[in-house]
Kinemage of the C-alpha trace (Angstrom):
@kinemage 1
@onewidth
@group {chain A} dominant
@subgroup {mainchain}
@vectorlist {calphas} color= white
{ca unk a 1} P 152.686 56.138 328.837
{ca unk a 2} L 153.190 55.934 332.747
{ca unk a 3} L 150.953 55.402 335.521
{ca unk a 4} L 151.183 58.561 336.650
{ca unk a 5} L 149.080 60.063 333.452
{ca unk a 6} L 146.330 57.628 334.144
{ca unk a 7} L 146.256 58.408 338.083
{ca unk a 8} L 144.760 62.100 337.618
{ca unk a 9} L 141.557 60.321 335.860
{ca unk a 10} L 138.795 60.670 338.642
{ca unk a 11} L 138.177 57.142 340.123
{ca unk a 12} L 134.269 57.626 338.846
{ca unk a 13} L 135.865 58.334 334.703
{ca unk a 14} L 137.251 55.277 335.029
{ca unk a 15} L 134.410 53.143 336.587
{ca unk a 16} L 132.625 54.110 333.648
{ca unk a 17} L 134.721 53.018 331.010
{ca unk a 18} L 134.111 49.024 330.228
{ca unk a 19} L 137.300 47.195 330.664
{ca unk a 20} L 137.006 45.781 327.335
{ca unk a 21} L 137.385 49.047 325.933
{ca unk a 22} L 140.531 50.720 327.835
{ca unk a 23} L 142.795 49.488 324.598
{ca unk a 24} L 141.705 52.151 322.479
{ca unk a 25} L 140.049 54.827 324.865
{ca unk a 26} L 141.289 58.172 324.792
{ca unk a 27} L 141.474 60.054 327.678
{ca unk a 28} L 142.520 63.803 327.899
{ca unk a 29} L 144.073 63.497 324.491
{ca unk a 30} L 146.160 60.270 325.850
{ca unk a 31} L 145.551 56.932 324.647
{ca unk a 32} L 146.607 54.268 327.264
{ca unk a 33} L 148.317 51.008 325.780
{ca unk a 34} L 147.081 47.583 326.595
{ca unk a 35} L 150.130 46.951 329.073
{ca unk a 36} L 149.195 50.529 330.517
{ca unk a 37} L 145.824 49.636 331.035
{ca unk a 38} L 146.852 46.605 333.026
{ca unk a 39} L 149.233 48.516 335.772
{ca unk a 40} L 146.249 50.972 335.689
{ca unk a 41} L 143.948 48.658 336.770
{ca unk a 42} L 146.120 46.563 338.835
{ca unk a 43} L 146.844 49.744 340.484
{ca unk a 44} L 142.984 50.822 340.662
{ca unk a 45} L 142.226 47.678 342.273
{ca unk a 46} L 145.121 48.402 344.696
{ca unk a 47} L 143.639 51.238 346.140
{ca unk a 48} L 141.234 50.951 349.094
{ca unk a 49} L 137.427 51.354 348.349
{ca unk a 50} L 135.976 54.916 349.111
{ca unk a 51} L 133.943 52.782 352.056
{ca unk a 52} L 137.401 51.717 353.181
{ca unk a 53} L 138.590 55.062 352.910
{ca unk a 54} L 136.072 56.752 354.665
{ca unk a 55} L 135.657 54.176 357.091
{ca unk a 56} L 139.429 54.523 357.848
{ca unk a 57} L 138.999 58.504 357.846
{ca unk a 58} L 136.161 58.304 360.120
{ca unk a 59} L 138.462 56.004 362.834
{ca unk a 60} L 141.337 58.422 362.482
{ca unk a 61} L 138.994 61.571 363.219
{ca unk a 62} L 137.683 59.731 366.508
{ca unk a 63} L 141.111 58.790 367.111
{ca unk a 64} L 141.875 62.778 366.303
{ca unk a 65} L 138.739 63.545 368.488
{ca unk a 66} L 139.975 60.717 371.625
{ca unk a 67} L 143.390 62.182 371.495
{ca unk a 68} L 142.444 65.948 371.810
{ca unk a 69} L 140.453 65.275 374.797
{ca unk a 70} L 142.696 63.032 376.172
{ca unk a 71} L 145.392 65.624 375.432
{ca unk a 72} L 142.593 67.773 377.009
{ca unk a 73} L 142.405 65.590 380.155
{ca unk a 74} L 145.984 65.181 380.422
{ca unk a 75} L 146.630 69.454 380.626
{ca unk a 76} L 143.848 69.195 382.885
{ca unk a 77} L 145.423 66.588 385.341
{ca unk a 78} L 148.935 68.396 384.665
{ca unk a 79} L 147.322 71.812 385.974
{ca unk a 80} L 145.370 69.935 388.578
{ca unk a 81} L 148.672 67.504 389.859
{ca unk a 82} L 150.430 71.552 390.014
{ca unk a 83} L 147.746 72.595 392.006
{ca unk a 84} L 148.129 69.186 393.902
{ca unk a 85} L 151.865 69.552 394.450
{ca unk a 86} L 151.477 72.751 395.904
{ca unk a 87} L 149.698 70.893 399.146
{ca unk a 88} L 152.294 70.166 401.554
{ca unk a 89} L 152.324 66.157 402.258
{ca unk a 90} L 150.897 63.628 404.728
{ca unk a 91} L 154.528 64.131 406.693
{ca unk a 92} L 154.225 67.787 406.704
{ca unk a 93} L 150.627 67.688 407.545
{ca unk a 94} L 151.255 65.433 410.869
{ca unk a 95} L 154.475 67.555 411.366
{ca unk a 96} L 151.742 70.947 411.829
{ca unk a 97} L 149.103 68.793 413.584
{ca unk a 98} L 152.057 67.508 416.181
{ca unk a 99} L 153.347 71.213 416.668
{ca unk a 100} L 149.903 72.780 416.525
{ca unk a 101} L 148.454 70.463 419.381
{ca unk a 102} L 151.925 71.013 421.266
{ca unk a 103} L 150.930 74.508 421.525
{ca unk a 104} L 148.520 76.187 423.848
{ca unk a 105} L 144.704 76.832 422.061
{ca unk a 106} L 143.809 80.410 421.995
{ca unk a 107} L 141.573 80.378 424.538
{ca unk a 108} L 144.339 79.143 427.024
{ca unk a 109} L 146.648 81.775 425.723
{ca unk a 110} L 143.653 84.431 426.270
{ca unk a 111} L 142.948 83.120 429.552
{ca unk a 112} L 146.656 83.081 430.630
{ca unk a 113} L 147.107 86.918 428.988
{ca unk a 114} L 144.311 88.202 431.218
{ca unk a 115} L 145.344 86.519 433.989
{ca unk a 116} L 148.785 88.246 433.693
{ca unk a 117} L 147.710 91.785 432.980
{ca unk a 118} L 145.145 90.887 436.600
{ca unk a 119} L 148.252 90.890 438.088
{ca unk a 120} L 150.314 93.478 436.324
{ca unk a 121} L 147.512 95.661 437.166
{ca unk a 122} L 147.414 94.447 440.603
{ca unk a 123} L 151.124 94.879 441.295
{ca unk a 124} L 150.474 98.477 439.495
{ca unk a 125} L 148.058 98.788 442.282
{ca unk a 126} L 150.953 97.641 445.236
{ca unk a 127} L 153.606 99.277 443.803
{ca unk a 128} L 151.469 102.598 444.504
{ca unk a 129} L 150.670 101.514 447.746
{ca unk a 130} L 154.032 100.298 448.783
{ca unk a 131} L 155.371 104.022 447.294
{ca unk a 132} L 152.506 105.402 449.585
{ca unk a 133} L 154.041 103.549 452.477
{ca unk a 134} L 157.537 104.097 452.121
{ca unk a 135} L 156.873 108.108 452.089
{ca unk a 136} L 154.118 107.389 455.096
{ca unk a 137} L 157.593 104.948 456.575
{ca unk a 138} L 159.705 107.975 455.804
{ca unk a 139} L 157.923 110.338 457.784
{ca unk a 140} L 157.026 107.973 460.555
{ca unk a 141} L 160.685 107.064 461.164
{ca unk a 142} L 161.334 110.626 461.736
{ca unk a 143} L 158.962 110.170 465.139
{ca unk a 144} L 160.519 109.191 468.265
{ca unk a 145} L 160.401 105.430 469.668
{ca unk a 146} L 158.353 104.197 472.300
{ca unk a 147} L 161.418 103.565 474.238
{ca unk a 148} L 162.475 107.381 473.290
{ca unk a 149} L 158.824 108.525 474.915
{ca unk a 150} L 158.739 105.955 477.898
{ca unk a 151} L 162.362 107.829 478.716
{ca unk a 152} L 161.176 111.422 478.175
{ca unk a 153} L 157.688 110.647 480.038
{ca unk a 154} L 159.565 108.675 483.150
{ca unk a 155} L 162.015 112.099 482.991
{ca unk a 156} L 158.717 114.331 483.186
{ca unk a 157} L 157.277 112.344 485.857
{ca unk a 158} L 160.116 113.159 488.070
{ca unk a 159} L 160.329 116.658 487.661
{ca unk a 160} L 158.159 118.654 490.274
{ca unk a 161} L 155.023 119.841 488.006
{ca unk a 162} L 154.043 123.405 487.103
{ca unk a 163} L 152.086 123.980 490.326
{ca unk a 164} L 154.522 122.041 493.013
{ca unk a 165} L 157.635 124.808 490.911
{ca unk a 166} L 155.013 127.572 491.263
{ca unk a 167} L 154.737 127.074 494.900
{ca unk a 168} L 158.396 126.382 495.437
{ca unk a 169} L 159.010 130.015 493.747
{ca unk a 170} L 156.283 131.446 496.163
{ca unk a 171} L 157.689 130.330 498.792
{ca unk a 172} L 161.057 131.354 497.850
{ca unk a 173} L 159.967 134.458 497.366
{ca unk a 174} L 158.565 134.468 500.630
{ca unk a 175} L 161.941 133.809 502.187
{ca unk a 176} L 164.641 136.225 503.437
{ca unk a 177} L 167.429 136.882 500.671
{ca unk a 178} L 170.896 136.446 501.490
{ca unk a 179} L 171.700 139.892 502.360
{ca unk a 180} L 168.337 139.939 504.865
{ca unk a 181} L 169.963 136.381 506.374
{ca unk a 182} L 173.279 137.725 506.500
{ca unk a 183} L 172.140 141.048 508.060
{ca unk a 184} L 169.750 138.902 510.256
{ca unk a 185} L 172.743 138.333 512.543
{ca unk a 186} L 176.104 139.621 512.705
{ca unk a 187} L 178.931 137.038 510.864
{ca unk a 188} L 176.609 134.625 509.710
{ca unk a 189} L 177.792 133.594 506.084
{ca unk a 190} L 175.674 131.571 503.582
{ca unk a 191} L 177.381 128.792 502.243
{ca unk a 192} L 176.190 127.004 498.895
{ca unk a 193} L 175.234 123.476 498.388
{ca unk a 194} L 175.473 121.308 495.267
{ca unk a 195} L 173.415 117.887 494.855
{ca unk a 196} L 172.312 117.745 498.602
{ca unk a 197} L 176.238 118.239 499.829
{ca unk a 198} L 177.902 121.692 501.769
{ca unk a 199} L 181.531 121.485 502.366
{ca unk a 200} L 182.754 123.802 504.945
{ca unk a 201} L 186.252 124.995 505.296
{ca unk a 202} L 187.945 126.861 507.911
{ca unk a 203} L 191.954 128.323 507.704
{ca unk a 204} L 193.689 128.064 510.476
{ca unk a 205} L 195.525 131.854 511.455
{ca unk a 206} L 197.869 133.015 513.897
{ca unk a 207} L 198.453 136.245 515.494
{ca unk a 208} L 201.437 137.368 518.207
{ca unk a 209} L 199.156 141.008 518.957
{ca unk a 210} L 195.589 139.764 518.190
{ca unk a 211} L 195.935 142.747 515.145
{ca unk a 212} L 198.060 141.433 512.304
{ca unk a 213} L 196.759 137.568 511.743
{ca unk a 214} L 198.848 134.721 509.510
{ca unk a 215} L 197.805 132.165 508.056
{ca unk a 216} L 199.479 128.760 509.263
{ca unk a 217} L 198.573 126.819 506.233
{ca unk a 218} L 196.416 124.066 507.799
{ca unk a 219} L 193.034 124.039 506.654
{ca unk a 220} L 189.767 122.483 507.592
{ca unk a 221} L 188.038 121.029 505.738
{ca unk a 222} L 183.776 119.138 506.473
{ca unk a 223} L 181.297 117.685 504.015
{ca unk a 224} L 177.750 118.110 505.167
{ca unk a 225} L 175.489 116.260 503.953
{ca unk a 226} L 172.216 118.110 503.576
{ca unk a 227} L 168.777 116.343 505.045
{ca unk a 228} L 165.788 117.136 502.749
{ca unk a 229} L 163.314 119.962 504.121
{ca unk a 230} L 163.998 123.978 504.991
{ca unk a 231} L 167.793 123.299 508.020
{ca unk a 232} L 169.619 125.959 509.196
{ca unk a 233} L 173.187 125.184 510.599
{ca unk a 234} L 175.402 126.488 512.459
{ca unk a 235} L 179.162 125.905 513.711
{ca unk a 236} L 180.006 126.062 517.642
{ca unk a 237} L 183.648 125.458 519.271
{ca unk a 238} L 184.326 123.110 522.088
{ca unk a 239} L 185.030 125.228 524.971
């Protein structure tokens, strides 16, 4: 009979039996032989004691029990280390601290942004004005210069003024015409003057009867020049 046969007796069946009394015990129907009895025994006394057993099964569960919540703490640590690694590093950190202090704040930005729009609104402002002026400039131009005025006014200012020309026609008026002058005595002529001058000329005729005249050809010719005031002339031969 093996081992095996005896091994599905219940440790407790067996503590029960005396030793002395395994040779001719019958267990299950099976009776176990002296040299069976032996190996079953030696084998019995092979096994650990329920104590050690449970003691052994009780380190193993808080073994069981230290490495779930160690496995615990380690998924833990594993999400919080992903969570960690996300963070950008100490280099990166001091990177964005250099580059954020090497830029203006927000308030200087602000500041500066106001400032500009102060004076896009204020060149706005001039560019109307300047607009304003170059149409006011436009027209202005058009005007004469002072030099244009001084001329016209110095012009004016010798010219004889309304009354002295009102006069002057008055006493033109009050004059003899030309045919009253030329009437006033027989052969007087009237001879015209231009800028204060009279030029007088005489042709020189011939006659062999006193009746039928020629003329020679020669002429005479005399620039007067005409004294300011109201002068008569007149033209006498040597005798």
């Amino acid at each position: 009979m093996g081992v095996e046969a005896f091994l599905n007796v219940p440790d407790e069946a067996v503590a029960r039996v005396p030793s002395e009394n395994l040779g001719s015990y019958r267990w299950n129907g099976l009776i176990l032989s002296t040299p069976d009895q032996s190996d079953a025994i030696a084998d019995l006394e092979a096994r650990p004691t329920q104590e050690a057993y449970d003691a052994v099964v009780a380190d193993r569960d808080s073994k069981i029990e230290n490495i779930n919540q160690l496995q615990a703490t380690v998924e833990a640590n594993n999400s919080t280390i992903s969570e960690l690694e996300k963070r950008p590093t100490a280099e990166q950190l001091s990177t964005a601290i250099a580059e954020r202090d090497a830029r203006p704040t927000q308030e200087a930005y602000d500041a500066v942004v106001a400032n500009r729009d102060s004076k896009i609104e204020i060149i706005n402002q001039l560019q109307v004005t300047v607009e304003a002026n170059n149409s006011t400039i436009s027209e202005l131009e058009k005007r004469p210069t002072a030099e244009q005025l001084a001329a016209a006014e110095a012009e004016r200012d010798a010219r004889p003024t309304q009354e002295a020309y009102d006069e002057v026609v008055i006493e033109r008026d009050a004059r003899a015409t030309i045919e009253q002058i030329q009437d006033a005595r027989n052969g007087s002529v009237v001879i015209n003057s231009s800028n204060g001058e009279a030029i007088i000329s005489f042709n020189i005729e011939e006659s062999e009867d006193l009746k039928t005249w020629q003329a020679t050809g020669e002429k005479i010719t005399k620039t007067i020049q005409l004294k300011e005031g109201k002068k008569f002339y007149r033209f006498a031969l040597d005798k």
